[in-house]
C-alpha positions in Angstrom: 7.2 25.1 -0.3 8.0 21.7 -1.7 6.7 20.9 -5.5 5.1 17.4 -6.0 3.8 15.8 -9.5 1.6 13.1 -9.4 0.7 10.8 -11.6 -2.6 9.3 -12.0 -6.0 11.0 -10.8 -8.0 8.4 -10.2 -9.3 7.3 -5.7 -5.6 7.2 -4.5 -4.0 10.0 -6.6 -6.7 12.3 -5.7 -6.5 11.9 -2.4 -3.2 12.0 -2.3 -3.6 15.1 -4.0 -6.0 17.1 -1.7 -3.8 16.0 1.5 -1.2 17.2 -0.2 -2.7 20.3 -1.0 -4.7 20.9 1.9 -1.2 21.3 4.1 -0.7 24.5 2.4 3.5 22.9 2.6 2.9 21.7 -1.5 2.5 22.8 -4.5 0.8 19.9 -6.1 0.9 19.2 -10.4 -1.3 16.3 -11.2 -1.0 13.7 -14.6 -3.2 11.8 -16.2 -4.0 10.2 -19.5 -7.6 10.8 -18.6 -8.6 14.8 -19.2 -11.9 13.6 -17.5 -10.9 12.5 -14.5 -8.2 15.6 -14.2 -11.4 18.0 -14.4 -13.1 15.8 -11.8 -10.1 16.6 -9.6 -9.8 20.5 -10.7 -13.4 20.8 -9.8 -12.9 19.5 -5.9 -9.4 21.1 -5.2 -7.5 24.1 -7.1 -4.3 22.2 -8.2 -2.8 22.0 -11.8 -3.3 19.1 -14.0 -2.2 18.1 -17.0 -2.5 15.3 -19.2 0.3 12.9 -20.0 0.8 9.6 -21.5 2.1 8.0 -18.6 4.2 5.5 -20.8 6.1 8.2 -22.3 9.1 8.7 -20.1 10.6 11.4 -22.5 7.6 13.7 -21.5 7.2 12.8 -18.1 11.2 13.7 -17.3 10.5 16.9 -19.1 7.4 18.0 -16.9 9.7 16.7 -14.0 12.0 18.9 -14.1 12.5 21.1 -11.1 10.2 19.2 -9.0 11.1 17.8 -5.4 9.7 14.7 -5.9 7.1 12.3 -8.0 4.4 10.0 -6.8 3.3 7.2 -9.1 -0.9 6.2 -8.6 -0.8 4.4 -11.6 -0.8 0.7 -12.2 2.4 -1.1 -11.4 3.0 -2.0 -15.1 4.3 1.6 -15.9 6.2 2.5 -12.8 9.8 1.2 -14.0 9.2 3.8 -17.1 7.9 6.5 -14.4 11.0 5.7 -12.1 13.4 6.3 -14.7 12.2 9.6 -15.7 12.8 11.1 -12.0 16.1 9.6 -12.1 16.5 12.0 -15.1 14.8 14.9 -14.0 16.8 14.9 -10.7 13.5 14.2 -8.9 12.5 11.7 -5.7 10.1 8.6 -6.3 7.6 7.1 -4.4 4.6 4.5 -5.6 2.3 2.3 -3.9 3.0 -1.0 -6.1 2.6 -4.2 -4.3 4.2 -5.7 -7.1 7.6 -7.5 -6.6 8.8 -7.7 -10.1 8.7 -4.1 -10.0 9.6 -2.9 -6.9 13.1 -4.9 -8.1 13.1 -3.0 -11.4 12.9 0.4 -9.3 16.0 -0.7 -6.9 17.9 -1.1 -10.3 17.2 2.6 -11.0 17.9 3.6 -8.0 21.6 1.8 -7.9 22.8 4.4 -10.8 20.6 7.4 -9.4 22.1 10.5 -7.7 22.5 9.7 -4.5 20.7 13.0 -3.3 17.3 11.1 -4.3 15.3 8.9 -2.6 13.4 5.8 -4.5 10.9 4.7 -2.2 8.1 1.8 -3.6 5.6 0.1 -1.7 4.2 3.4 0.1 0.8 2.1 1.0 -0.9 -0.1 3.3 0.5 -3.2 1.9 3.1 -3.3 1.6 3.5 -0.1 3.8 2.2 0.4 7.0 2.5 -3.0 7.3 6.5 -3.4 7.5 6.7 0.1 9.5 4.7 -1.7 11.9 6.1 -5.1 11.7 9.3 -4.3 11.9 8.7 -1.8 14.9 7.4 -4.6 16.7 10.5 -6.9 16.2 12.5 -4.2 18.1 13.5 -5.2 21.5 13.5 -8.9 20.8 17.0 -11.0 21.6 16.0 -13.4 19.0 13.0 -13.8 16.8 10.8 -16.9 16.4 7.3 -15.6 14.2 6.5 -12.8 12.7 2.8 -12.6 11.4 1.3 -9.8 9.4 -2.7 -9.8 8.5 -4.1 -7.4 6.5 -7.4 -6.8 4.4 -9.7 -3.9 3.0 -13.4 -5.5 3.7 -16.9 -3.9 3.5 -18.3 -3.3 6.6 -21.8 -4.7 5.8 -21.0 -7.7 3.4 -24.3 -9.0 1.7 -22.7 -11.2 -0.9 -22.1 -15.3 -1.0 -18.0 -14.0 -1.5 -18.9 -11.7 1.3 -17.2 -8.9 -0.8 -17.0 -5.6 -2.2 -14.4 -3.9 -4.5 -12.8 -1.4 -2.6 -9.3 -0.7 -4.7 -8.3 -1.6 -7.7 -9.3 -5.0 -9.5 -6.0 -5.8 -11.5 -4.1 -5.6 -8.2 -6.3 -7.8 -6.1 -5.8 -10.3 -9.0 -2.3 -9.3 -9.2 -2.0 -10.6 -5.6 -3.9 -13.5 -5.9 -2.3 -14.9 -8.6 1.1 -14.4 -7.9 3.5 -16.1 -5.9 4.6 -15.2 -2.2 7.4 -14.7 -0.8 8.0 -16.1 2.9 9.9 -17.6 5.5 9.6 -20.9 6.5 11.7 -23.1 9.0 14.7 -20.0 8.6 14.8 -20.2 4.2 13.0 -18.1 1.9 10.3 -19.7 0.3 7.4 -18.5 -2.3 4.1 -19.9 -1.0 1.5 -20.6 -3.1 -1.4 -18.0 -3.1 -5.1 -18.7 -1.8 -3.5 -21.7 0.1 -2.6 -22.2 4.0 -6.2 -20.2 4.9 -6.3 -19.8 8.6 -9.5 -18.0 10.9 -9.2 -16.3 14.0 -11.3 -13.5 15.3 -11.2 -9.8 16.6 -13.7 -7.9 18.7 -15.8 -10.5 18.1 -16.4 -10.8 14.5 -14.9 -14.0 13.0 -12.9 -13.7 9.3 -10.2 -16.0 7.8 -6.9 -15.1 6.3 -4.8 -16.5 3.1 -1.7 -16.1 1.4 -1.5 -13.5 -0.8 1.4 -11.9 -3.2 3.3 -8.9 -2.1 2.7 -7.8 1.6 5.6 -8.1 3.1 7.7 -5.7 1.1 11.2 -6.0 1.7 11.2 -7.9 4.8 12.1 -11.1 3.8 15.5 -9.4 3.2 15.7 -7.6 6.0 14.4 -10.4 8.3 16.8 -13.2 6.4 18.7 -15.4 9.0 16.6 -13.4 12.0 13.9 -15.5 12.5 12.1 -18.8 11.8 8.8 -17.7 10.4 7.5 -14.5 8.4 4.5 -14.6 6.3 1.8 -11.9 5.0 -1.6 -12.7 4.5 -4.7 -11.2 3.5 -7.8 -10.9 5.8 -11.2 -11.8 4.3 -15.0 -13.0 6.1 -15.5 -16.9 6.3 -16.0 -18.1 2.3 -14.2 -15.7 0.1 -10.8 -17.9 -0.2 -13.0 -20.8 -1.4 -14.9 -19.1 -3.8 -12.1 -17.4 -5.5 -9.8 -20.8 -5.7 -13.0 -21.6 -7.5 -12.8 -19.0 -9.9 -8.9 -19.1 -10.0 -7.9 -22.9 -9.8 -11.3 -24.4 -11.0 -11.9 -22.5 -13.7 -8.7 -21.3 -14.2 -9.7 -17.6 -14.4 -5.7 -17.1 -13.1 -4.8 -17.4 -17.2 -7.6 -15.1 -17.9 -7.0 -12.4 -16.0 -8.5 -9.4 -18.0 -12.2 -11.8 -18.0 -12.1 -12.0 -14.6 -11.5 -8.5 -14.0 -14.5 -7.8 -16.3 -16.7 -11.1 -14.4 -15.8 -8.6 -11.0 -16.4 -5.2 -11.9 -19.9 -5.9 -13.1 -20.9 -8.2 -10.7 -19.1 -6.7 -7.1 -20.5 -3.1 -7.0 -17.6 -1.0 -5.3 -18.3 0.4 -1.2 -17.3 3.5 0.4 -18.1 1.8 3.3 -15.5 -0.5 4.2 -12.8 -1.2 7.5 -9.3 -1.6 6.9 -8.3 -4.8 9.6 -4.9 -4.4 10.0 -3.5 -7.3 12.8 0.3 -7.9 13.2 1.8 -10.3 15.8 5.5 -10.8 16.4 6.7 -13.8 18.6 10.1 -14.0 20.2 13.1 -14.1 23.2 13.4 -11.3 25.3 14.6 -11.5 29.0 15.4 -15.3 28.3 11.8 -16.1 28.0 9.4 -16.6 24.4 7.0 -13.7 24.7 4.6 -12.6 22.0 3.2 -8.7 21.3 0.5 -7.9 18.7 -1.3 -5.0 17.5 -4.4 -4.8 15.8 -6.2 -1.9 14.2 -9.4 -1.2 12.9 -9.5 2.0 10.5 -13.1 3.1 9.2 -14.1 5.8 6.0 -13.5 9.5 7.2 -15.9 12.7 6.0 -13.6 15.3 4.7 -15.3 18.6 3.7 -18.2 16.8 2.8 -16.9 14.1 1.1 -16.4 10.3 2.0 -13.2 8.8 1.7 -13.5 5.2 2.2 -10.9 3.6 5.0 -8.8 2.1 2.3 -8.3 5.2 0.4 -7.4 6.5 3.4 -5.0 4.6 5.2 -3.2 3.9 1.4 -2.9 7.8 1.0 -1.6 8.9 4.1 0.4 6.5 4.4 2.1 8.1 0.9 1.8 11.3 2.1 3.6 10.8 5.9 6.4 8.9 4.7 6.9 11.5 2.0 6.5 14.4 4.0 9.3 13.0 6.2 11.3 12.7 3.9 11.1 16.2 2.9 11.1 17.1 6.2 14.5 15.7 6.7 13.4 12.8 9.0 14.3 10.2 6.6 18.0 11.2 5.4 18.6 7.8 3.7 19.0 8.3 0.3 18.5 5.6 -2.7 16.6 3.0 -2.8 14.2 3.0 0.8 12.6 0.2 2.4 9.6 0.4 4.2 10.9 -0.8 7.4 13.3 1.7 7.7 10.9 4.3 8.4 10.3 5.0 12.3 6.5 4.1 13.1 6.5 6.4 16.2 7.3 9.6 14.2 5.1 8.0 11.3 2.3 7.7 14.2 3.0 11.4 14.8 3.1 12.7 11.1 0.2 15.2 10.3 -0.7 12.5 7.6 0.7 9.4 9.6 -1.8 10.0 12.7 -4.9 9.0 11.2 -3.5 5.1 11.7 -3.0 6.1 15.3 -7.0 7.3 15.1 -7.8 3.8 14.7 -11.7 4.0 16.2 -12.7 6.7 13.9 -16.0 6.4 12.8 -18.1 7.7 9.5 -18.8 11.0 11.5 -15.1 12.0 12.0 -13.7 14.7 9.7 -10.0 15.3 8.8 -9.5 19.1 9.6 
């Protein structure tokens, strides 16, 4: 039995909670801030909660103590804090951040951790699934030329002029499309502008378009340095979102009021269960002497699980948490520090109890998770 405290009970933590849980391998301890949305949990799955200031890293290394490992659902702001107490506490790390400025600030903790521990950022979709993938792809190649990653969390049944519903959280789709982006361009590492170099293309037939947005590609732009000529990450929207939120961003520059926009969005964008996670990664290259290209694309849709919808994007970022986590505990990753996404093996990801459900990529609403 491994022992697990996570930290923030809101979509993601909860569901990271009852997968967790629902393994019968965990004994799961939840934190929050909010008693409210701890009873909410409590009510759907017997695991302990307690409530917690998640800024206060004295308390939070105390109730670490003896665990296996933490898993930060809260916003990005407070993970540094959150990744310090486990250093103290003599417990793992993961989080789902998409944040660069902190995924840095965890590598420094990790640097003068035990090296027993594992600090792992950047657990989700993306960055996540995303590198596992992309950098699976890459393998076999004698020389890279493009790598291409394409990503986005979209409703299924858009009925809106941005062609848009909230799906995760608000402050980190602004977070992402105000930020900068890292990239490769022409061999050097760049930062690209976000909203810009919009391209369309289309997949089984239904026609979106795709833009640069902040965080994505993890790590790789390390790991890929010097390897190839192009690498970029950018997010998959329908025809007419990018140009309405440059609006919003650039026109009425909503980018230095961040905390109005979120407010303009969350009471104008009503928030969808159901929504498909377009996931489409292509990686061009040498092999055999001659430029080849391979791609994958995926299409993940909301599950029913005991009665209760989880929505695709809640989904794929969970179990993406949970199956790189659960290897780790399971002794298939054995690297300790600080981990990069792409060091993770995407076939015995693929094969993880909570790793399959990307491989179940044409589930529909009526599927359950058993």
């Amino acid at each position: 039995m491994s022992y697990v405290t996570i930290l923030g009970a809101g979509k993601i933590g909860s569901a990271i909670a009852k997968l967790l849980h629902r393994s019968e391998d965990y004994t799961v301890l939840v934190g929050d801030r909010d008693a409210q949305s701890l009873e909410r949990l409590s009510a759907s799955v017997p695991v302990k909660t307690f409530t917690v200031d998640v800024t206060d890293e004295e308390a939070i290394a105390e109730k670490l103590e003896g665990q296996d490992c933490v898993v930060s659902a809260c916003p990005y702001s407070v993970n540094p804090g959150i990744a310090r107490a486990a250093a103290k506490a003599g417990a793992s790390y993961f989080d789902l951040t998409e944040d660069i400025e902190t995924t840095n600030a965890v590598r420094s903790i990790a640097e003068t951790a035990p090296d027993r521990l594992v600090f792992a950022p950047q657990c989700g979709l993306a960055p996540g699934f995303i590198g596992i993938l992309a950098h699976s792809l890459c393998r076999g190649f004698e020389k890279l030329d493009e790598v291409k990653m394409r990503v986005g969390a979209l409703p299924q049944y858009p009925s809106n002029r941005m062609a848009y519903n909230l799906t995760w959280s608000t402050k980190g789709l602004i977070n992402e499309y105000c930020n900068p982006c890292e990239a490769i361009q022409n061999g050097r590492r760049i930062e690209a502008i976000p909203l810009e170099e919009i391209e369309h293309f289309s997949l089984d037939g239904v026609k979106y378009e795709a833009f640069n947005t902040s965080g994505g590609l993890g790590t790789l732009c390390e790991t890929l340095a010097g390897q190839v000529r192009t690498l970029n990450y950018k997010t998959v929207r329908y025809p007419g979102h990018q140009y309405l939120m440059s609006f919003l961003l650039k026109e009425l520059h909503l980018s230095d009021r961040q905390e109005l926009l979120r407010e303009i969005l969350e009471n104008a964008i009503p928030i969808v269960k159901q929504d498909v996670v377009v996931i489409f990664c292509t990686v061009t290259g040498w092999r055999n002497g001659r430029l080849q290209q391979i791609s994958d694309a995926r299409k993940i849709y909301p599950l029913n699980c005991d009665g209760e919808t989880w929505s695709a994007i809640q989904l794929t970022t969970a179990a993406s948490l949970c199956a790189v986590l659960d290897m780790y505990l399971n002794g298939e990753i054995s690297h300790g520090g600080f981990l990069k996404q792409e060091q993770v093996n995407l076939e015995a990801f693929l094969a993880n109890r909570f790793g399959r459900y990307y491989a179940e990529n044409s589930a529909r609403l009526a599927t359950s998770i058993s």
